[in-house]
Every structure is written in C-alpha cells, then in structure tokens.
C-alpha positions as YAML, in Angstrom:
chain: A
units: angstrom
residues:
- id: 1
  name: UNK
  ca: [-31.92, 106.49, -43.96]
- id: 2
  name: UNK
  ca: [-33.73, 108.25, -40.42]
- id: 3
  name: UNK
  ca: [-35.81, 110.97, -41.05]
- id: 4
  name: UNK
  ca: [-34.32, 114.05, -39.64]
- id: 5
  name: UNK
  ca: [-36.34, 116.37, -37.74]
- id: 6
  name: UNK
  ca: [-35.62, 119.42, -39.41]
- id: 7
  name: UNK
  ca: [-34.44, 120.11, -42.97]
- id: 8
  name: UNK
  ca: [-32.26, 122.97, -44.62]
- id: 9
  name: UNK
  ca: [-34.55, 123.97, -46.93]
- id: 10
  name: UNK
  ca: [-38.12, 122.90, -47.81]
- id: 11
  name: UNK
  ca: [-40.04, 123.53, -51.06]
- id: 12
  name: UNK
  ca: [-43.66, 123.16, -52.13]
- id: 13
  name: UNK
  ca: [-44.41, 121.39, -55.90]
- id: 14
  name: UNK
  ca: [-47.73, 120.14, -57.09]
- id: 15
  name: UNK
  ca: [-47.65, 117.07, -59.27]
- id: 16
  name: UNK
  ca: [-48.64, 118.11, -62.87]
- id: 17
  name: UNK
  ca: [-50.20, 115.71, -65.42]
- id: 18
  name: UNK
  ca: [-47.17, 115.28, -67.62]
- id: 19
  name: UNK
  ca: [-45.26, 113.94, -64.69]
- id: 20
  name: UNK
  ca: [-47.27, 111.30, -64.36]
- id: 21
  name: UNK
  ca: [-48.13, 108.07, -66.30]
- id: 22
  name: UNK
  ca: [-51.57, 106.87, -67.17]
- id: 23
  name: UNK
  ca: [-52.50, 105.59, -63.80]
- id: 24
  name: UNK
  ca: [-51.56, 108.79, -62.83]
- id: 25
  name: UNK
  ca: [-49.09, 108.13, -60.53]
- id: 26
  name: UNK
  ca: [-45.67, 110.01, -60.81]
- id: 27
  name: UNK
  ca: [-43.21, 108.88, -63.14]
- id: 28
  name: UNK
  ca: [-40.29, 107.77, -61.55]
- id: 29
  name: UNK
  ca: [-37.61, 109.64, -63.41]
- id: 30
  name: UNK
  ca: [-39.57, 113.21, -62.41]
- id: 31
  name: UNK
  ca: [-38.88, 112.76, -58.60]
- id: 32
  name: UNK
  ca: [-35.06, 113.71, -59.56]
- id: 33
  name: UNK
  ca: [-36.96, 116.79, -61.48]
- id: 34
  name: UNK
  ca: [-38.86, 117.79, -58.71]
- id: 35
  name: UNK
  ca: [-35.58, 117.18, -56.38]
- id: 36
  name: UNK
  ca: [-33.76, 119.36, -58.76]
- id: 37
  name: UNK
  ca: [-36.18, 122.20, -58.84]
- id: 38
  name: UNK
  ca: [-36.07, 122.59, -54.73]
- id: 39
  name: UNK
  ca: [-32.35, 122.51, -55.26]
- id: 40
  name: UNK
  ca: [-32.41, 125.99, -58.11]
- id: 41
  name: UNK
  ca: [-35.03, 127.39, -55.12]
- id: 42
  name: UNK
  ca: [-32.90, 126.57, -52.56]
- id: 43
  name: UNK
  ca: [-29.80, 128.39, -54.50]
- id: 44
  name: UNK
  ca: [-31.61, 131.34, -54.74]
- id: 45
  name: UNK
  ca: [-32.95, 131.34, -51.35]
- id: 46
  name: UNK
  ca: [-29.03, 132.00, -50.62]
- id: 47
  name: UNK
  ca: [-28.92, 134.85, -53.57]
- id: 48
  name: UNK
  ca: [-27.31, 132.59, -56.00]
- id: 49
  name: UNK
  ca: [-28.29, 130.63, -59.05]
- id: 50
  name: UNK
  ca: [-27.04, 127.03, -60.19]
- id: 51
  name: UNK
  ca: [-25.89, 128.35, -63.60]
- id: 52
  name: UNK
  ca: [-24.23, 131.60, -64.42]
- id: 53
  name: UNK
  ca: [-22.64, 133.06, -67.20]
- id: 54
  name: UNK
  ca: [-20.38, 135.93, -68.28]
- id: 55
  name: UNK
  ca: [-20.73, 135.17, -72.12]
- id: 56
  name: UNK
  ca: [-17.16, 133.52, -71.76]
- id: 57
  name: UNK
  ca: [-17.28, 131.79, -68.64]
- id: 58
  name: UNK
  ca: [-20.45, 129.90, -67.39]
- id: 59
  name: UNK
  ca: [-20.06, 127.65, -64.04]
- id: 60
  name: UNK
  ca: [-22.81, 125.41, -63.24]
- id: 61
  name: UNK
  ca: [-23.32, 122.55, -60.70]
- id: 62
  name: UNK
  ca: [-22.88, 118.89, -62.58]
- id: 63
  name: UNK
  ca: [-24.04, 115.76, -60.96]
- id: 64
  name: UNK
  ca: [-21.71, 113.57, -59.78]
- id: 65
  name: UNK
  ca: [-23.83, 110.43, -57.90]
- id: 66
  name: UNK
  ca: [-27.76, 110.66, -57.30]
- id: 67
  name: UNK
  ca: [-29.59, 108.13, -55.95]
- id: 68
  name: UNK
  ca: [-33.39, 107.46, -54.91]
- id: 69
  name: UNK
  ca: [-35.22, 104.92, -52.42]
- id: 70
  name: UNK
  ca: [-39.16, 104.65, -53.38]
- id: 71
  name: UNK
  ca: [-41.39, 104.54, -50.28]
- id: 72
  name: UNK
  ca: [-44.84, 105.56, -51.85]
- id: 73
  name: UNK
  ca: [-46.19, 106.87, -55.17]
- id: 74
  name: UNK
  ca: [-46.99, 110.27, -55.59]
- id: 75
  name: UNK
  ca: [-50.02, 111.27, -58.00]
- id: 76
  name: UNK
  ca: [-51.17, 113.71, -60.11]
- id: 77
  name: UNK
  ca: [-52.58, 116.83, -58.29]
- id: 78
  name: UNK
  ca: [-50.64, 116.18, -55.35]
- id: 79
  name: UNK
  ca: [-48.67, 118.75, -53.50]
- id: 80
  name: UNK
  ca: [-45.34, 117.40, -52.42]
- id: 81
  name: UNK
  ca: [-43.10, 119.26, -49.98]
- id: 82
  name: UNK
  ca: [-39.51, 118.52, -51.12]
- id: 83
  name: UNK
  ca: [-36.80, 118.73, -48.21]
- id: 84
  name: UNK
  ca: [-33.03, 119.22, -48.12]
- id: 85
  name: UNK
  ca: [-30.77, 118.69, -46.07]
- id: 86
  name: UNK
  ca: [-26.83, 119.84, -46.49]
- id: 87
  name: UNK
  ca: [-24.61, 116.68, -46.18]
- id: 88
  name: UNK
  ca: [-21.47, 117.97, -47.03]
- id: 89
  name: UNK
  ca: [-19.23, 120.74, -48.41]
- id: 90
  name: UNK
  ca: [-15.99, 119.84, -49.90]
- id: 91
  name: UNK
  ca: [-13.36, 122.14, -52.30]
- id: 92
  name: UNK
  ca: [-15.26, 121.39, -55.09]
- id: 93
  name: UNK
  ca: [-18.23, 119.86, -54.26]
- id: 94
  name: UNK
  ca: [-21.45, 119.18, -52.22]
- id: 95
  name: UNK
  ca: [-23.68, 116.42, -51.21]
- id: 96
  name: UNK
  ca: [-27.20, 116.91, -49.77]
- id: 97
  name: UNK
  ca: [-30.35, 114.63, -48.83]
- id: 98
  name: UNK
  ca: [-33.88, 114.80, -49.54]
- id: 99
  name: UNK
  ca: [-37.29, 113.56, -48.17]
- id: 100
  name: UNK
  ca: [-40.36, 114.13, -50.18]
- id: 101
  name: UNK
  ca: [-43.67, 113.95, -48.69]
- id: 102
  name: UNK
  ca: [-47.49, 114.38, -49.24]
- id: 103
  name: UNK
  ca: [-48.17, 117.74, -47.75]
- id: 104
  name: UNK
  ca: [-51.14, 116.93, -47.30]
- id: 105
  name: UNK
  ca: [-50.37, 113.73, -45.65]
- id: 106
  name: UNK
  ca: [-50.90, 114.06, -41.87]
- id: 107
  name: UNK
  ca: [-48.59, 111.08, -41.03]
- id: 108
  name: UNK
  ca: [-45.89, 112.57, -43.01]
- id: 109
  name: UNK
  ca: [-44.63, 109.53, -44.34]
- id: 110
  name: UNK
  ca: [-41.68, 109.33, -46.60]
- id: 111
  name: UNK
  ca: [-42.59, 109.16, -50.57]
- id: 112
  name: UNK
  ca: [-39.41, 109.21, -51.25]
- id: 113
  name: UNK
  ca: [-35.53, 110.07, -50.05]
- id: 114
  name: UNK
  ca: [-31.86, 110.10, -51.36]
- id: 115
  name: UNK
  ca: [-29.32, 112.24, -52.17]
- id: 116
  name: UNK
  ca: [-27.08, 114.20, -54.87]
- id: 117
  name: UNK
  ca: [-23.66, 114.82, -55.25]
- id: 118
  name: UNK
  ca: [-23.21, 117.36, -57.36]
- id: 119
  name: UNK
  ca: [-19.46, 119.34, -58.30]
- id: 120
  name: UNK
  ca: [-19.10, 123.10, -58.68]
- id: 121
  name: UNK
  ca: [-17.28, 123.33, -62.53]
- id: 122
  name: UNK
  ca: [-16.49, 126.38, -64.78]
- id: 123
  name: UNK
  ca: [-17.26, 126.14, -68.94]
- id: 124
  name: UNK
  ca: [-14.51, 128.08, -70.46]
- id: 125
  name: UNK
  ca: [-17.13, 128.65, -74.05]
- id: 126
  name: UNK
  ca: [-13.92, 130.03, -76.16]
- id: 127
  name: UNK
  ca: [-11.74, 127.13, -75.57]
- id: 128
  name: UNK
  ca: [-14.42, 124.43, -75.53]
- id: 129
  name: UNK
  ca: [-12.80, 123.25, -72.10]
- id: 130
  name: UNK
  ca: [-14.69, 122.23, -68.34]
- id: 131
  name: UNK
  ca: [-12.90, 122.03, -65.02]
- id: 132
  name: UNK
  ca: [-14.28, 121.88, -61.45]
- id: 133
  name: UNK
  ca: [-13.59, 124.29, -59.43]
- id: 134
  name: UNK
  ca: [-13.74, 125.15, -55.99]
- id: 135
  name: UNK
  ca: [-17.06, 126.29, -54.17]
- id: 136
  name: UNK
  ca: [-17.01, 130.17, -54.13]
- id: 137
  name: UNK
  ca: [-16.10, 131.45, -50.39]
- id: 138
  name: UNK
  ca: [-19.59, 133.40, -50.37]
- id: 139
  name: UNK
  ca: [-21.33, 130.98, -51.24]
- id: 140
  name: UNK
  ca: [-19.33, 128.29, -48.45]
- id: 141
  name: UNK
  ca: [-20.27, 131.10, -46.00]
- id: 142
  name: UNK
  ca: [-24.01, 130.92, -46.71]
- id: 143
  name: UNK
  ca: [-23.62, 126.81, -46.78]
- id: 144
  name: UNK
  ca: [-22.16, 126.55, -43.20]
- id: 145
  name: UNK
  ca: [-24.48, 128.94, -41.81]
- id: 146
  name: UNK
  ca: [-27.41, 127.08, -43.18]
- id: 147
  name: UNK
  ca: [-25.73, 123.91, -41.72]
- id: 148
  name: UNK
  ca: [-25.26, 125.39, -38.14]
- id: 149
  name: UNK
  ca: [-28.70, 126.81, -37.84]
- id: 150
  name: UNK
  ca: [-30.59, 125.49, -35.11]
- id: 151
  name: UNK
  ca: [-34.06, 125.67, -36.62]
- id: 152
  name: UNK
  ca: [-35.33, 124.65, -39.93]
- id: 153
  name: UNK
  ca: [-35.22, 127.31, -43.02]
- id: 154
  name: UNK
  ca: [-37.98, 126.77, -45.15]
- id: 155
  name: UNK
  ca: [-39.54, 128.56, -48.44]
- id: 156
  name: UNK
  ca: [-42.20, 127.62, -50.95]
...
C-alpha cells in the first residue's frame, strides 16, 4: 500500500502506558483503538458523531472488515499522528485507509497502515431489531467534499 501524499484527516495521540506491554512497546490490538479514536475525531470534525440516539432509535457505524500491516513498533510516550484517508462511499457504507506515524519521526516512516470498512446501521431499542441503512445525504455531502479537496484537512 503507497503512501499518499496527503490524507483526509490527521489526528495527534500519545501512547499511554496501558497500551503498551512490558517492553513497552504498543500492544498490537490498541493500534485499531487509536485508529478508531481518529475516526470519532474525524466524525466530529464534519459536525457529526459515530453513535447517536433518540432514546428509540440509535444508529451507529459497525465494522464490517479491518485489517492492519505492522511496519514498526510504537512505544510508550510516543506521539503518533494517525491519518485517514476516504476510500469509498457506498449506500450503506464506507471504507477508509490509515497511516500511523512517529510524529516525531523526521523520516516519517510508516508504523503502521490498513483500512476499515465500516456500515452505517440503525438499532430500533423497542423492537430489539438492527438494519443498515443508508449514509445520511448530509453527511455524503461532507464525505465527497472532503474527498475532492485538493489539500490535506487536518486536526489534532
């Protein structure tokens, strides 16, 4: 997977010492974690959240397929700058890739990269039931002008 040259969105996270193991390198499962947190910032960068309820109704974003290629371990104290880059918007669903690197790392090298697939569904609470559901227009507006900017958005 190429590096691009510019990402979507870019987020800032500093490696705590319960994401990491007793070498003190990060624990694999917490790059997903990490991944996942730029993805809620990114969301609200756009004025939205992942997960919203009515008391009734709560729609939420589900994964569908993640995956993860290891370049690197990152370690505890470390601040990693997690970027994202929109892949894809379907009816019902979305998939976007990520690079993580050292930020303080003057090489930028990859740490790690992959992507997520993840489907937009509604949880009807009173009947017990979940169904996807298509991405909501406003939110496909904000998508595709994110995807045709020319420059990088970024946020911390």
């Amino acid at each position: 997977m190429d590096t691009p040259t510019h990402f979507h969105f870019c987020h800032r996270r500093a490696v705590e010492f319960a994401d990491t193991d007793l070498a003190g390198i990060m624990h694999f499962a917490n790059f997903f974690r990490f991944v996942e947190s730029a993805e809620h910032a990114f969301f609200r960068s756009l004025g939205f959240r992942v997960h919203q309820s009515d008391g009734r109704l709560q729609d939420g974003w589900p994964r569908l397929e993640v995956s993860c290629h290891y370049r690197k371990p990152a370690r505890f104290e470390q601040v990693l700058e997690i970027c994202l880059r929109i892949d894809e918007v379907r009816t019902t669903s979305l998939r976007y890739s990520f690079w993580i690197f050292a930020e303080a790392d003057p090489t930028r090298a990859v740490i790690a990269h992959g992507s997520f697939g993840i489907i937009h569904v509604e949880l009807d609470t009173a009947a017990h039931q979940i169904r996807k559901t298509p991405v909501h227009d406003d939110l496909r507006a904000k998508l595709a002008a994110v995807m045709a900017a020319p420059a990088p958005v970024s946020a911390s």
